[in-house]
C-alpha positions in Angstrom: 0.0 0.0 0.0 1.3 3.5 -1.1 2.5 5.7 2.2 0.1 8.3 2.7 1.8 12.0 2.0 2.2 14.2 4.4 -0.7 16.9 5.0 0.2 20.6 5.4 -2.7 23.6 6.0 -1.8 26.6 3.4 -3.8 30.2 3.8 -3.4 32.6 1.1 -3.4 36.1 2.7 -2.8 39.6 1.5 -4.7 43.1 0.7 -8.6 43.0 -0.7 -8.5 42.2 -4.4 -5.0 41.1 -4.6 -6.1 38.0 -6.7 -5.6 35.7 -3.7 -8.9 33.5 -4.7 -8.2 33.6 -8.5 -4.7 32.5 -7.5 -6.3 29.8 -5.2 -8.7 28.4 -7.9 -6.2 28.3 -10.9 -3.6 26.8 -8.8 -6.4 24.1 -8.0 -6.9 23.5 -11.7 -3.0 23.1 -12.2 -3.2 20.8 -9.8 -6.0 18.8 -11.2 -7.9 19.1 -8.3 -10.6 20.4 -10.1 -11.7 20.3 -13.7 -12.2 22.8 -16.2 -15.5 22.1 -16.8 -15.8 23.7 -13.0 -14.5 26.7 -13.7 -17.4 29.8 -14.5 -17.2 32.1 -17.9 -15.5 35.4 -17.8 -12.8 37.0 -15.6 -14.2 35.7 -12.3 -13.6 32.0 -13.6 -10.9 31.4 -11.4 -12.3 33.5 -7.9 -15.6 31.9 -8.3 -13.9 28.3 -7.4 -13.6 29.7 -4.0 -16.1 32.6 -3.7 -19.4 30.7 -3.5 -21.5 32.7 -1.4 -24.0 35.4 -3.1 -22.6 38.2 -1.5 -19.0 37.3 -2.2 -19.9 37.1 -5.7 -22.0 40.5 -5.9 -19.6 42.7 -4.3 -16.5 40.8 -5.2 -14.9 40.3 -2.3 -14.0 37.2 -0.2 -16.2 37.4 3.2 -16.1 33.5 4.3 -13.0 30.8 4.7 -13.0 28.6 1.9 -11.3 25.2 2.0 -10.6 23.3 -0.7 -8.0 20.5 -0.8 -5.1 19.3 -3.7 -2.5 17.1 -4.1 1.4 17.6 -5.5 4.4 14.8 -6.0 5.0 15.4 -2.2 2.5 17.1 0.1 -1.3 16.8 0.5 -3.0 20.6 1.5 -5.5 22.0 2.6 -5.4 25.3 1.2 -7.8 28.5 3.0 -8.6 31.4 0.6 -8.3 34.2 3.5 -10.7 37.3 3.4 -8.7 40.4 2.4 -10.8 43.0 3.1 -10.3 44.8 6.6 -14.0 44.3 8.0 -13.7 40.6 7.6 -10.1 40.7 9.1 -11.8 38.0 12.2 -12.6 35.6 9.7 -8.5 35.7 8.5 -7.3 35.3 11.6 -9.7 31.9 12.2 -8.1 30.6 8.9 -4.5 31.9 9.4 -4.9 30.4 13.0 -5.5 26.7 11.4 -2.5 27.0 8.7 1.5 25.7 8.6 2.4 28.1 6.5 0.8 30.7 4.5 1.2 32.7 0.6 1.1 36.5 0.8 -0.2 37.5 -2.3 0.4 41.2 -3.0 -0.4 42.7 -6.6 2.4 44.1 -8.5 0.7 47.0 -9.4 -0.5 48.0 -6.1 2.6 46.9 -4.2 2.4 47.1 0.0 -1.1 48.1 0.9 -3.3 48.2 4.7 -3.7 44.3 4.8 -0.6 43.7 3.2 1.2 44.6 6.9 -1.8 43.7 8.6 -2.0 40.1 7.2 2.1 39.5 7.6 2.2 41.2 11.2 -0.8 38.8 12.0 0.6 35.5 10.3 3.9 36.5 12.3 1.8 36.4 15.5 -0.5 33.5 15.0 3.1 31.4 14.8 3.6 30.8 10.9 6.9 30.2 10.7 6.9 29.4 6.7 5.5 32.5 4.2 5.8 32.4 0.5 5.6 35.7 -1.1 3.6 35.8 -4.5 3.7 38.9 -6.4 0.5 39.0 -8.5 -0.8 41.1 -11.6 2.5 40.7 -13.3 0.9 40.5 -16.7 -0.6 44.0 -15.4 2.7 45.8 -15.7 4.2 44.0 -18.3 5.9 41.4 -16.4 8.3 44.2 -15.5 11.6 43.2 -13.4 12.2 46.8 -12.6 8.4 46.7 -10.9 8.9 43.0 -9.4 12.0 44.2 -7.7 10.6 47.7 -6.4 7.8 45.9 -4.6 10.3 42.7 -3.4 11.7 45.6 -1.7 8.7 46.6 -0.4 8.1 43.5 1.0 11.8 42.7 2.1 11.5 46.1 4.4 8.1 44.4 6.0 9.8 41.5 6.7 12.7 42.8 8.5 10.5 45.0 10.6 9.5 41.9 12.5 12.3 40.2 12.9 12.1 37.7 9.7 15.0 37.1 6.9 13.8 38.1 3.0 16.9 36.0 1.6 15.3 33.0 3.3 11.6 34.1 1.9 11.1 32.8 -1.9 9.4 35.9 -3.7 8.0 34.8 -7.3 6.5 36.6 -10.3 3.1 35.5 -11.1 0.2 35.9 -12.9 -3.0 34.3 -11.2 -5.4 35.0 -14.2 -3.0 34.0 -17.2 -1.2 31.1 -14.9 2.3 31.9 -14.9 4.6 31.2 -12.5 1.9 28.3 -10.8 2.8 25.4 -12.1 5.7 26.1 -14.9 8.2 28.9 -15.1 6.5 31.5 -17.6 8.5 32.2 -20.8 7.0 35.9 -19.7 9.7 36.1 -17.0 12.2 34.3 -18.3 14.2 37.2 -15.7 13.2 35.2 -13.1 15.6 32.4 -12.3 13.4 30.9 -9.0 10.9 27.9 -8.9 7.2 28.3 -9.5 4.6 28.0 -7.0 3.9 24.6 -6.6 7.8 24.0 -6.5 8.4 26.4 -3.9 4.8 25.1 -2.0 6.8 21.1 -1.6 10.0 22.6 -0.2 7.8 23.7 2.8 8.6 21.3 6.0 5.3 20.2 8.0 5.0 21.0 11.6 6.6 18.6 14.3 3.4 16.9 15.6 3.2 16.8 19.2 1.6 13.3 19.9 3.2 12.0 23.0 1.4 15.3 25.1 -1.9 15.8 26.2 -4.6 16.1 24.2 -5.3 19.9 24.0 -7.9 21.8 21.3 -8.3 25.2 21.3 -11.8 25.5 19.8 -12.6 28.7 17.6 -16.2 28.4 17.4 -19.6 26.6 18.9 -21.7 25.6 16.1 -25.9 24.4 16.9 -26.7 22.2 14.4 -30.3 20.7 14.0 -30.6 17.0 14.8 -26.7 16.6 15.5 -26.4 19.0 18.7 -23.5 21.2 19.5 -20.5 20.9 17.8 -17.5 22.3 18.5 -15.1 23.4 16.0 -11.1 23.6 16.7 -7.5 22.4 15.9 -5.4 19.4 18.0 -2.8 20.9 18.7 -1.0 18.2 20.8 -2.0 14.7 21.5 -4.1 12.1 19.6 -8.0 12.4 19.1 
């Protein structure tokens, strides 16, 4: 019988309309965890995988966690599309709490924005050791280096303001709507001499899990659920259940 791969929890983070669900739902298709026969018409093909509720889709924002899982060579994930947008920052910080490691997705166009900090200072504090930095919307500024590099910087200065090393962060180029940089390196950077996404996703190391300690769950929220009773809802975070 095949080993079964090891299982890591991935939250996409960054500023409101970033392209952190498109991102999420092309990188699913890449993946072939879903088909393209799943994937809605026009340029919300790829946020709709992820954005199901009505309001999400009318105002075109994420407002709920979304979970959705995929496979690569090495690692099964569970990957959560974060909300971006400041009045919703409660519902990130339930799905960044639950994550291994998170991608900061930060349009190239935009560069560092409210969330942008806000998302990294709270990943930082919620203990995720391992960030990937994804630098969206290149095809929006014509896959420039020059731009790429300006907001790297950017970035970099973030990251050294609480106490975390950029050399030791990947940073790649990529375009969530045109695919580049997800699953193959894009002939539209051929600049950039990194790994793509789902390269740089399988170098990430899953947590030590603490079995030999007590059982201990730290529950986020108290569901009532009709017929089935209460049901909490939480992470292990040491010991076996």
């Amino acid at each position: 019988m095949a080993k079964a791969k090891e299982h890591l929890n991935l939250a996409f983070i960054g500023h409101v309309d970033h392209g952190k669900s498109t991102l999420v739902g092309h990188l699913l298709l890449k993946a072939g965890a879903i088909a393209e026969q799943q994937l809605d018409e026009g340029e919300d093909k790829f946020r709709f995988v992820m954005d199901k509720l009505g309001e999400e889709r009318e105002r075109g924002v994420t407002i709920d966690l979304a979970h959705q899982k995929f496979s690569t060579n090495k690692y099964d994930y569970t990957v959560v599309d974060c909300p971006g947008h400041r009045d919703f920052v409660k519902n990130m910080i339930t799905g960044a709490s639950q994550a291994d490691a998170a991608v900061l997705v930060v349009a190239a166009n935009d560069g560092v924005m409210p969330q942008t900090k806000e998302h990294m200072f709270l990943s930082m504090t919620l203990g995720i050791k391992q960030l990937i930095i994804a630098v969206n919307k290149m095809d929006m500024v014509d896959y420039s280096e020059d731009r790429f590099n300006e907001v790297k910087d950017e970035v970099s200065d973030l990251l050294r303001s609480i106490g975390r090393d950029p050399a030791s962060t990947p940073f790649i180029p990529m375009s969530a709507f045109e695919g580049d940089n997800i699953k193959e390196l894009s002939d539209n950077m051929s600049w950039y001499k990194g790994s793509p996404l789902m390269d740089e996703l399988d170098k990430l190391v899953p947590p030590e899990k603490p079995v030999d300690l007590p059982l201990r769950i730290p529950i986020q929220d108290v569901y009532s659920i009709t017929g089935v009773g209460t049901v909490p809802v939480g992470r292990v975070e040491t010991g076996i259940m």
